[in-house]
N, C-alpha and C positions, 0 to 999 in steps of 0.2 A: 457679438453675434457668433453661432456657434459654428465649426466647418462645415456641416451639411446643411445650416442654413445659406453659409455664405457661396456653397457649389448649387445648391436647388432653387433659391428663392427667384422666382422671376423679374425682370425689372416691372415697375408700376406701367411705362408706358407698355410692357409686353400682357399683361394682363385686362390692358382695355383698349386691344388692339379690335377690332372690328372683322367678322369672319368673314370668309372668301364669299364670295356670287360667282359661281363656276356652272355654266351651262354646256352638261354631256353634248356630246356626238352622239350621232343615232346608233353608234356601233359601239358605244359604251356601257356600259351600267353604273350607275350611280349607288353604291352602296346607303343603307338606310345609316342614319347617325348613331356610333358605338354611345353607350351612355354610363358605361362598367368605368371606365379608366380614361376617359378623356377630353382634353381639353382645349380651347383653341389656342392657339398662340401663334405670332405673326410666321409668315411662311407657312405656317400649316392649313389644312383641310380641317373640315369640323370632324373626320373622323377620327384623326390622328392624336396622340398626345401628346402633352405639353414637354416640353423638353427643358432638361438642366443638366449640367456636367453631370455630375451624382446621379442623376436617375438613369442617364445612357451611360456610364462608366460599369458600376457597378456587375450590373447583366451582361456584358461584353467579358469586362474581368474574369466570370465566373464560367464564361463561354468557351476563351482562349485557356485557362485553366484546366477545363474537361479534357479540351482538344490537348492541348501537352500531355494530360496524364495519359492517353492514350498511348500516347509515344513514350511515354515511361513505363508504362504494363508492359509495354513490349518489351523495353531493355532490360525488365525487374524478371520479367517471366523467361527470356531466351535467356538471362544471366545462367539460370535454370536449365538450360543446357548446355551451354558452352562460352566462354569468351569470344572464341570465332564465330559464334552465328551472331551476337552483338555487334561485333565488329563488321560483319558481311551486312547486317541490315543497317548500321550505321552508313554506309557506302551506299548503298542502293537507297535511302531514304535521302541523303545528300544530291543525286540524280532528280530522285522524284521531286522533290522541294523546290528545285531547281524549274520543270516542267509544271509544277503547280502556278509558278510566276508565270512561266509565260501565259497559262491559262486565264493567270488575275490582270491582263491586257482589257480584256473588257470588261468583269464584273468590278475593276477598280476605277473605269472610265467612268462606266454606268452610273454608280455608285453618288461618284463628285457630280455627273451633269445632273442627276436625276435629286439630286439636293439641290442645286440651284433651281433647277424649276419650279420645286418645290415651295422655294424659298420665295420665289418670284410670282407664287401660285397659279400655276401653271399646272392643275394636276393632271389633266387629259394627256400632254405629251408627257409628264412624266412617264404615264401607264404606257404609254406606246414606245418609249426608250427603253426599257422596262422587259417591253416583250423580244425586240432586236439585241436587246445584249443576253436575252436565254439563248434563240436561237445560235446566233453567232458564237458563243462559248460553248453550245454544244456541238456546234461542230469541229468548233476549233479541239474541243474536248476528244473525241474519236481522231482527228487526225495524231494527236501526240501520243494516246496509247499504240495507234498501230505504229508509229515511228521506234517506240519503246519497244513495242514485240518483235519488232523486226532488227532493230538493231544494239537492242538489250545488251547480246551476247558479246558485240565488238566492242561498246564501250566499255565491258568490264573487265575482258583480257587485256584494256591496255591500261588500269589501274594498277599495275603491279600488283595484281590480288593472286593467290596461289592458294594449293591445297582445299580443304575443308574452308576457308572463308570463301575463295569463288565460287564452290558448291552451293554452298548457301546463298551466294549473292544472285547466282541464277535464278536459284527456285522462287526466293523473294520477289527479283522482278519480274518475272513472269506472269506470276500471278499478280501483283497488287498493281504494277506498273500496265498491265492489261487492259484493269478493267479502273483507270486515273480518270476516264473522262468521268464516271459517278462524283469524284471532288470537283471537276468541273460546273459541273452541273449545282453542287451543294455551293458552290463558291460565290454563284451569282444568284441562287436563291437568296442563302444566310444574307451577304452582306444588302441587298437589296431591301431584305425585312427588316436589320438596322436601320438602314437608311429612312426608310416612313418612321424610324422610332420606337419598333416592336424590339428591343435588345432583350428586354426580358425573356419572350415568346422562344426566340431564338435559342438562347439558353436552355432552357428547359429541353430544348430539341437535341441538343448536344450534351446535355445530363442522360438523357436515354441512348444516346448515341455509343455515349461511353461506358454505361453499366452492359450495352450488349456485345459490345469487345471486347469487357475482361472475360465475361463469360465464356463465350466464343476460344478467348483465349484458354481460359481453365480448359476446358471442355477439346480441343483441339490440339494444343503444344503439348497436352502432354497426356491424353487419350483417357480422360475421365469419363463414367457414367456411357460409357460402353463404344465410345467414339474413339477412333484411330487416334493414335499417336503423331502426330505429322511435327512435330518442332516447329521450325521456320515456315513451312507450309500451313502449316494449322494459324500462326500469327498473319499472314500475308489474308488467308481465306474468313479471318475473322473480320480484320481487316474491309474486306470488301463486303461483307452480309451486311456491319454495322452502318456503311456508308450507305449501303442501298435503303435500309429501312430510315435512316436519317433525312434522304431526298425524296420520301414519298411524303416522308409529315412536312418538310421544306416546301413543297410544292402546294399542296393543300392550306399550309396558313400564309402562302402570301398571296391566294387569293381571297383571304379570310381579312387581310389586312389592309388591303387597300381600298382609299373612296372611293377610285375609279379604275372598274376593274380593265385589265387586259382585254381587247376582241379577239377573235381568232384570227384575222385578217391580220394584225399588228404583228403575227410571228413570222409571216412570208413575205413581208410590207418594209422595204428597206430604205428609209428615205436618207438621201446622200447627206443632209445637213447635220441629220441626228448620228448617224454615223462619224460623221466627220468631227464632232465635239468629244464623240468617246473616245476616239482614237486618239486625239489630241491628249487627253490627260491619260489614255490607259498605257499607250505606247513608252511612253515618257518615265511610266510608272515602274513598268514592267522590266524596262528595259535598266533602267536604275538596280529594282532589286535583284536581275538576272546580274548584271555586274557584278554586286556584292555576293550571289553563291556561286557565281562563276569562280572570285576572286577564294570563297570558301575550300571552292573545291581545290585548286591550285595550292592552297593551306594542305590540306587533307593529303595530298600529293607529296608533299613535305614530308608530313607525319609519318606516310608510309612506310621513307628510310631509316625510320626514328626507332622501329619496330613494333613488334605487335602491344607491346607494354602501354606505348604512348598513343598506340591508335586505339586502346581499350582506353584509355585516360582522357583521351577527347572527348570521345561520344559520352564516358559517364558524367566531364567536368561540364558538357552542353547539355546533356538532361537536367542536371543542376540548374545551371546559371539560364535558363529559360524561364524559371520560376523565379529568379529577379529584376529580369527585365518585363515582366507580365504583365506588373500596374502600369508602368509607362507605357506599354502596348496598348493596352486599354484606353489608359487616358488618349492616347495619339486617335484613336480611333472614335471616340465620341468628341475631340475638339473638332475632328473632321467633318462628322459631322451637323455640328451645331454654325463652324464657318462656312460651310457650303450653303448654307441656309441663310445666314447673314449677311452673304456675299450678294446671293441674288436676290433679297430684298433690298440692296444698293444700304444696308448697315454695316460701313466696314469700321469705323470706328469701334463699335462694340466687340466685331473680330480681330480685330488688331488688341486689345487688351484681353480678350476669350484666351487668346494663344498663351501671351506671358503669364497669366493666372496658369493655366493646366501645366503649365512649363514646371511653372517652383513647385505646384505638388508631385508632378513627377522625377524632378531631381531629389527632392526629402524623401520619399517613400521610397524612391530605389537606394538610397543611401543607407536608413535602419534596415531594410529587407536583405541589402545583401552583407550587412556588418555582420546580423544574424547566421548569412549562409557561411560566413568566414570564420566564425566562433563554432559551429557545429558540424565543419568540414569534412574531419574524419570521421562521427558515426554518419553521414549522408552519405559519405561512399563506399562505406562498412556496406549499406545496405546493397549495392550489385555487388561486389567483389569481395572476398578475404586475400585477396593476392598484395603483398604487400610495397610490390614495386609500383602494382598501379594506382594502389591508395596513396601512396606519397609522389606521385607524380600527379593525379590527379587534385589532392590539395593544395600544390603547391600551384598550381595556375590557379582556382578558386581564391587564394590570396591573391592575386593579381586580376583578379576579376570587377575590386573594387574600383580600378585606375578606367578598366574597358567598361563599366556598365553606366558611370556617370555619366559618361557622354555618348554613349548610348541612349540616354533618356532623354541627351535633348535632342538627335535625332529623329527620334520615335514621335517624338510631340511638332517640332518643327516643318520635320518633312513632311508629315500629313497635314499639316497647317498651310504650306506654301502650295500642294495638290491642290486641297478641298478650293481655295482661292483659283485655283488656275495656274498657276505658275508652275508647271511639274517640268518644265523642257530644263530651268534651271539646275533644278535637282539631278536631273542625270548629267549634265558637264561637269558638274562638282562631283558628281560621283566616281564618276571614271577616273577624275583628275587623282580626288584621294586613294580610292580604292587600286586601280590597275596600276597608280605610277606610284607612288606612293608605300601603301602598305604593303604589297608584293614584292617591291624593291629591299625594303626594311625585312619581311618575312624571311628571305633570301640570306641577307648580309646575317641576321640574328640565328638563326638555325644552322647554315650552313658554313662562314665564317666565323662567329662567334661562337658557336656552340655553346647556346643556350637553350638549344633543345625544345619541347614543345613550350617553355615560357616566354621564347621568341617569338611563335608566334601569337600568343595573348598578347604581347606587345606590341606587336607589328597591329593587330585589330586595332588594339585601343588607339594609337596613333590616328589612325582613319577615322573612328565614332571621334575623337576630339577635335579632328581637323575641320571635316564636315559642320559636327553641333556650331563649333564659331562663327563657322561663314552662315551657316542657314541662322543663326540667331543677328548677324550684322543685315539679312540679306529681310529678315523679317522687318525688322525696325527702321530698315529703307522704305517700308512700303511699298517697293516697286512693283509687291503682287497685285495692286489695287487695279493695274490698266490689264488683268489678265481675266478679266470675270467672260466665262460664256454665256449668259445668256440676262434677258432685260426682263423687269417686271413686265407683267401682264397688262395688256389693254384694252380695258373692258366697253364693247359697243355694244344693243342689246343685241339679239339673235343673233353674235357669232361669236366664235371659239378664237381665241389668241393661237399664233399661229407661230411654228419655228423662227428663231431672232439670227 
């Protein structure tokens, strides 16, 4: 059997499973049956398509990949100005990234309940959880930019940032960190329209997303075709055009995507159970991955004393090594959601082996991908820099990249495995434990006692991705995620509607 057979082929008994009998609310619309691209398969709606690792992997991959290069135009095109403005939006993007987590508190909640209901066929409250984590992230979205306008300016005097990089780092935040709530808002669209199975749709959305940022970019940093010159201003304001025009097509096909659409009623309509399930996995989620940039940034802090050399070496060695960690991102994010689906059609046997399958192909493919970035190190970092101190500092942690991305990928696949299940309160004890005690204690001793410089801290990371990947891979084959599912199949009486569990 061939590999994309053996990632796409659906099981026999998944192909004659029996499609839903789902009777709307009067406050719903019942989309007519898509008949282009879809198929039933248990857990789903008859509008929805069939689902296999491969078909949701792939369009995610290529998703997460736009979105990176995006943040590489930036650091390929400021290179093009300065080492300093690289460096100042490397700092302010470390902030932002940071703020985008807490933002993904509920489009990551959303995401896992509204899988399981899915899964449990449930599509009516799917559409109604659906519409309280837009609202709810858009507000949550406006409160973090005004926090960021208003207190932009203090957190980054006290970065040890100086000269021409704090200049820069203002102007950046200003502007991009302003107008964060527009990724709010794409955050819980995008991952939403995953979620019903549309990954490809998505894509496509962030294919144009990203051709109008280089543009933006050309056309802005460096004042082509008769438009100002603005450098880091001109990347920050591209930055936000491309977002805006990304969340209007966001908007538009996820009510294109779904059987049962959203009411208007559903956006002002906050019912404490559904709320109280997102929060359950979103809090957990968020607060996990705010640990881990928290723990970043506390890294970056390091670096700072390291000098400018090594904080251009960072950001170019992490533009790098994102594009080897990407398939395992990917894969993390369509095992997610195919368990969420599994979960609450009460199939956990089939997620419990879903996970260790996506698992080995994400540790193989991050292993060739990043041998490949380890062989062609030096002309990768030719391409920002000719400065020759930061090209040998930055390939020399790129060699030690292979030690931090292995366990990275089972990470990546695990922790979204033990989420999509329910189990996410886990995930953030172990994370703290690794992360704040752990790798920051190591960051410390290797940087600052050993003087090993920024390959301390590559070290000190990879410690924590390996400490983690073992326990979340002991913690998966416990099963003990099995007693964490939100919510119960559906139970169908005639004239009424299954109701929050």
């Amino acid at each position: 059997m061939s590999i994309r057979s053996w990632l796409d082929t659906p099981r026999q008994a998944d192909r004659q499973a029996p499609p839903e009998r789902s009777t709307p609310g009067p406050s719903h619309e019942k989309r007519p049956r898509v008949t282009n691209e879809t198929a039933v398969h248990p857990g789903t709606t008859s509008g929805q398509p069939a689902l296999g690792l491969l078909q949701l992997t792939w369009p995610i991959f290529l998703e997460f990949l736009l979105f990176m290069m995006m943040g590489t135009a930036d650091t390929l095109m400021l290179s093009g100005v300065s080492d300093d403005a690289v460096s100042a939006v490397g700092v302010v993007n470390q902030y932002i990234f940071l703020c985008i987590l807490i933002m993904e508190v509920i489009s990551n909640g959303a995401s896992i309940v509204v899988a399981q209901y899915i899964g449990a066929r449930r599509a009516q409250e799917a559409a109604r959880i659906s519409a309280v984590a837009i609202t709810l992230n858009f507000l949550l979205g406006l409160t973090v930019s005004a926090g960021l306008l208003l207190f932009g300016d203090t957190i980054l005097t006290h970065m040890n940032l100086q000269g021409p990089v704090l200049a820069h780092a203002r102007t950046y935040m200003g502007i991009a960190g302003g107008f964060l709530f527009i990724q709010a808002l794409i955050n819980v669209f995008s991952s939403l329209i995953r979620t019903y199975g549309f990954t490809r749709q998505s894509m496509y959305v962030s294919l144009g997303m990203n051709v109008i940022h280089v543009l933006g970019n050309y056309l802005l940093i460096f004042g082509h075709a008769g438009f100002p010159e603005l450098g880091v201003a001109g990347a920050a304001l591209s930055t936000v055009l491309s977002r805006s025009v990304a969340l209007a097509v966001f908007i538009w096909m996820l009510y294109r995507v779904m059987d049962v659409r959203m009411a208007p009623r559903d956006y002002v309509t906050f019912p404490r159970d559904y709320i109280r399930k997102i929060l359950k996995v979103g809090v957990p989620s968020a607060v996990e991955q705010m640990t881990y940039h928290a723990c970043q940034t506390v890294f970056l802090y390091y670096v700072t004393w390291l000098g400018s050399a090594a904080l251009a070496a960072r950001q170019y060695a992490h533009a790098i090594s994102q594009y080897v960690f990407l398939f395992s991102l990917a894969i993390g994010i369509g095992t997610s959601i195919l368990i969420g689906r599994l979960v609450g059609a009460n199939r956990r046997d089939e997620a419990y082996r879903q996970a260790l399958r996506s698992l080995k192909w994400a540790v193989a493919i991050t292993v060739l991908v990043d041998v490949a970035a380890i062989l062609l190190r030096k002309p990768l970092v030719g391409l920002f820099t000719t400065n020759a101190d930061i090209i040998r500092l930055t390939s020399q942690v790129i060699v030690l990249s292979l030690i931090l991305e292995t366990g990275r990928s089972f990470n990546l696949v695990l922790v979204n495995a033990l989420r999509a299940a329910g189990d996410a309160t886990f995930t953030v004890y172990m994370g703290f434990l690794s992360m704040a005690c752990l790798s920051l204690s190591l960051g410390y001793l290797f940087v600052f006692k050993l003087n090993l410089g920024l390959a301390g801290v590559w070290l000190a990371v990879a410690a924590d991705e390996w400490t983690r990947g073992i326990v979340f891979w002991f913690r998966w084959r416990s099963r003990a995620w099995e007693r964490q599912s939100l919510v119960g199949p559906a139970v169908e009486q005639p004239g009424t509607v299954a109701t929050a569990s």
